[in-house]
C-alpha positions in Angstrom: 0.0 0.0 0.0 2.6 2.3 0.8 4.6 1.6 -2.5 1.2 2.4 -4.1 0.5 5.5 -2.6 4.1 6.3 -3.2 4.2 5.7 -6.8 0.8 7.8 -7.1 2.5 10.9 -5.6 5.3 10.6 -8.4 2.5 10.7 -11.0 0.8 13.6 -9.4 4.4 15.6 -9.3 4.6 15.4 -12.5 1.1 15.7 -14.0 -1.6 18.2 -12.9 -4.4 16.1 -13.2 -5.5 16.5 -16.5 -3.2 15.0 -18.3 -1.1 17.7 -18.7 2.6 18.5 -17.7 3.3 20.0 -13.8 3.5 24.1 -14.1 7.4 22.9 -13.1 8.1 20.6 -16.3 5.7 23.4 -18.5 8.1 26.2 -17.1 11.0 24.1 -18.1 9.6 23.5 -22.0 8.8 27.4 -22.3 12.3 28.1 -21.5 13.6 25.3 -23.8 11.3 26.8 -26.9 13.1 30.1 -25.5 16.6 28.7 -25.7 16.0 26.9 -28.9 14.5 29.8 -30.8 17.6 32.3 -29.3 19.9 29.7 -30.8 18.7 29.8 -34.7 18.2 33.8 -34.0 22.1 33.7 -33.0 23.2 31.8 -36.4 20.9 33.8 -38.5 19.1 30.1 -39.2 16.0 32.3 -38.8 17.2 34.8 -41.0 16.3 38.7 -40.0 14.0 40.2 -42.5 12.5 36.6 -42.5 8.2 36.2 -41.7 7.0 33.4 -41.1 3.8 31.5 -39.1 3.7 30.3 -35.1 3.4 26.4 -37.3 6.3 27.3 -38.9 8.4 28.1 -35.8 6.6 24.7 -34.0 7.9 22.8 -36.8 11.6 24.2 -37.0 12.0 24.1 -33.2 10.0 20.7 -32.5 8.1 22.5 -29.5 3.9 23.0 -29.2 2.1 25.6 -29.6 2.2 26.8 -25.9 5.9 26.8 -25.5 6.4 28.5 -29.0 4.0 31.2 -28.3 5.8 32.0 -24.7 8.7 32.2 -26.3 7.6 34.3 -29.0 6.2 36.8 -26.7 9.4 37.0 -25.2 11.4 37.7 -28.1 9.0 40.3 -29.1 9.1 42.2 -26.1 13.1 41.5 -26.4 12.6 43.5 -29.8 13.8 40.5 -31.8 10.8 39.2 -33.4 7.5 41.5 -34.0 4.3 40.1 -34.1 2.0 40.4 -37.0 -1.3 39.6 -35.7 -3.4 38.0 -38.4 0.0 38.4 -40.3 2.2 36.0 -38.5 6.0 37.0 -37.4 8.8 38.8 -38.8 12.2 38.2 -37.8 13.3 41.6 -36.6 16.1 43.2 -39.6 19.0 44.2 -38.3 19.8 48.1 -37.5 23.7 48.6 -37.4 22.8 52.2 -36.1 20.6 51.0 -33.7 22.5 48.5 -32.1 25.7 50.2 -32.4 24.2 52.8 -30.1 22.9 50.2 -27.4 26.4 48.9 -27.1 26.7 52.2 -25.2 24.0 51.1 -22.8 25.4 47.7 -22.6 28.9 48.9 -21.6 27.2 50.9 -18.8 25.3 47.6 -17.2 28.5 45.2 -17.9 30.8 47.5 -15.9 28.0 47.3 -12.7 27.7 43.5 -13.3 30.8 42.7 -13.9 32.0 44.5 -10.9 29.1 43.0 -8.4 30.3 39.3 -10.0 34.0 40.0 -9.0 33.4 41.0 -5.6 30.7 38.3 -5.1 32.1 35.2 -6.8 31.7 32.0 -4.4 34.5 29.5 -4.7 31.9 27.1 -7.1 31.9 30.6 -9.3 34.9 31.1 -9.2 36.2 27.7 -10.0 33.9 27.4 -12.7 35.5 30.7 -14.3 39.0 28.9 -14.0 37.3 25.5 -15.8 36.0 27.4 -19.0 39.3 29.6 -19.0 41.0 26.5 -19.1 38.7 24.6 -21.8 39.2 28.0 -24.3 43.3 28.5 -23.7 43.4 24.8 -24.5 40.7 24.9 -27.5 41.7 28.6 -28.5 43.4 27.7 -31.8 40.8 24.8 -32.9 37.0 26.7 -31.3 34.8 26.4 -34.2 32.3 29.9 -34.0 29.5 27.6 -32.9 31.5 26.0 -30.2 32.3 29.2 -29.1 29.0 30.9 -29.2 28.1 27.8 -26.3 30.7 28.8 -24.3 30.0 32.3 -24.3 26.3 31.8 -23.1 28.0 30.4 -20.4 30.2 32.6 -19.4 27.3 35.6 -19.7 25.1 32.9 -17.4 27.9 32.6 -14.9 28.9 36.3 -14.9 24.9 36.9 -13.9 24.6 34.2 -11.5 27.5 35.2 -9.8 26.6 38.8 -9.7 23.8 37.5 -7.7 20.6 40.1 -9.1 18.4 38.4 -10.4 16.8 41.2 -12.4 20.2 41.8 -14.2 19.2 38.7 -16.1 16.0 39.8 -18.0 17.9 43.4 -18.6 21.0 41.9 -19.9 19.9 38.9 -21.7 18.3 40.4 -24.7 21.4 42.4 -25.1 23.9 39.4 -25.1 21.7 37.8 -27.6 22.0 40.8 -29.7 25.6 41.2 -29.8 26.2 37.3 -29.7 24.2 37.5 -33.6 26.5 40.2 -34.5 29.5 38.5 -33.9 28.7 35.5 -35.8 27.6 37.5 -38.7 31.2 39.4 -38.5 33.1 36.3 -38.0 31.6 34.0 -40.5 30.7 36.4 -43.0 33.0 39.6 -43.1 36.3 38.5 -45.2 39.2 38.0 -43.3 37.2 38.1 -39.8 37.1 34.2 -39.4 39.5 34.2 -36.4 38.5 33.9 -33.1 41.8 34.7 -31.3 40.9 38.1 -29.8 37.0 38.0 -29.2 38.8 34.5 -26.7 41.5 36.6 -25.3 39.3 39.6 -24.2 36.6 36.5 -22.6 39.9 35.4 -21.2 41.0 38.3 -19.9 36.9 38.6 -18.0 37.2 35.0 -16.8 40.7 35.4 -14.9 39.7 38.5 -13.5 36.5 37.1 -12.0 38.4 33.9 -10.8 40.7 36.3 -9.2 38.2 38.4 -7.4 40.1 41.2 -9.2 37.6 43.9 -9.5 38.6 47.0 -11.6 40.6 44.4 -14.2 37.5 43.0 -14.5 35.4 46.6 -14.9 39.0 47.3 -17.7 38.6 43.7 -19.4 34.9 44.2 -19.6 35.2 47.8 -21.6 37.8 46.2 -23.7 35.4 43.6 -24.8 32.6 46.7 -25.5 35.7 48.1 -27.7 36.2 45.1 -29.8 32.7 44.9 -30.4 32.4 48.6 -31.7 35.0 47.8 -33.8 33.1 45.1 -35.7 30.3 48.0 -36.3 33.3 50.2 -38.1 34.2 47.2 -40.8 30.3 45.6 -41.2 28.7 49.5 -41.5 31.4 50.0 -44.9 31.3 46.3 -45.9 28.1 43.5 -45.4 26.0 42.4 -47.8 22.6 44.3 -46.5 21.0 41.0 -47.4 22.0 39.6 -44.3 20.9 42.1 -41.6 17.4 42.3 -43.9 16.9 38.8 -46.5 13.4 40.7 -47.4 16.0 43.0 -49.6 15.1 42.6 -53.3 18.8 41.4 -54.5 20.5 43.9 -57.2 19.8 43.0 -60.9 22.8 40.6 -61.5 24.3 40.5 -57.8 
């Protein structure tokens, strides 16, 4: 009997009683669809300029309805997907100009979370920094952009979890995804920019300092990161194919 009403308390955990999942295991599936959907924004394998339809999206991530639509709402009020009602949704374009100009904002909120996650890092934080520094000095000369683009969700995820705030995390999250689809566009698509060597050595430069509990070198390594990125503005404003911060661009006659 015991076993019994054991076993029926593992059901009811995970089931609400209807037949659907616990609010828990839903909660975990919306932020799934969220991660998934962040991912092919990231690699431009939802292109910006792109619409499409909610079935679409349900189809290309492998997520239901609910999920897809949480996750949509989020990305739309993270201004990277708009919402068409009747219409469907449009894959935000790209604004150079725009986003160029919220690097300024970002630089701001880095320096006051980079400095609260230096000061605060636990010994697990802090270890952890020292693990990932490890895995990209040893991996630096053979990171393919994807690889890398894993890693550096995780060190934004640590950085914010060490900084301890958890409203820092809705604020800055939106922005990492921004810049994070910038620099794969620069690196796989700008000639000459495949090279990974000094985006990794300005993350390294972060990661020791946090390890290290060495606050203003980790205030200095964060702006020198904010500095590379501008950088990448300066050579994709004179030289990327428009196409690929808008694909709904009619293509010149013979391009």
């Amino acid at each position: 009997m015991a076993r019994r009403k054991r076993a029926l308390e593992v059901v009811r955990s995970d089931d609400d009683g209807e037949g659907r999942p616990s609010r828990r295991n839903r909660l975990n599936f919306f932020e799934l669809a969220y991660q998934k959907i962040e991912e092919l924004l990231v690699h431009c394998e939802l292109k910006p300029g792109q619409f499409m339809t909610m079935l679409e999206l349900q189809q290309i991530t492998g997520f239901g309805r609910t999920p897809v639509h949480h996750a949509v709402n989020r990305l739309s009020a993270d201004t990277l997907i708009i919402i068409r009602p009747r219409h469907g949704l449009h894959i935000a374009p790209i604004d150079l100009a725009r986003e160029r100009m919220l690097l300024g904002l970002r630089r701001d909120m880095e320096r006051f979370v980079i400095r609260l996650a230096a000061d605060r890092a636990s010994l697990s934080h802090r270890n952890q920094a020292l693990h990932i520094e490890r895995v990209l000095r040893e991996r630096r000369a053979t990171l393919s952009l994807d690889e890398f683009n894993s890693i550096d969700r995780r060190i934004d995820a640590l950085v914010l979890e060490a900084a301890g705030e958890p409203f820092l995390v809705h604020t800055l999250r939106p922005l990492h995804t921004l810049y994070r689809r910038i620099g794969y566009i620069h690196h796989r698509f700008m000639p000459g920019q495949a090279d990974l060597s000094g985006t990794i050595d300005h993350h390294l430069s972060i990661l020791n300092a946090v390890a290290n509990r060495r606050v203003e070198d980790a205030v200095k390594a964060s702006d020198a990161l904010i500095d590379y990125m501008d950088e990448m503005f300066t050579g994709m404003e004179a030289g990327i194919d428009p196409r690929l911060l808008d694909c709904s661009i009619e293509p010149l006659l013979g391009a």
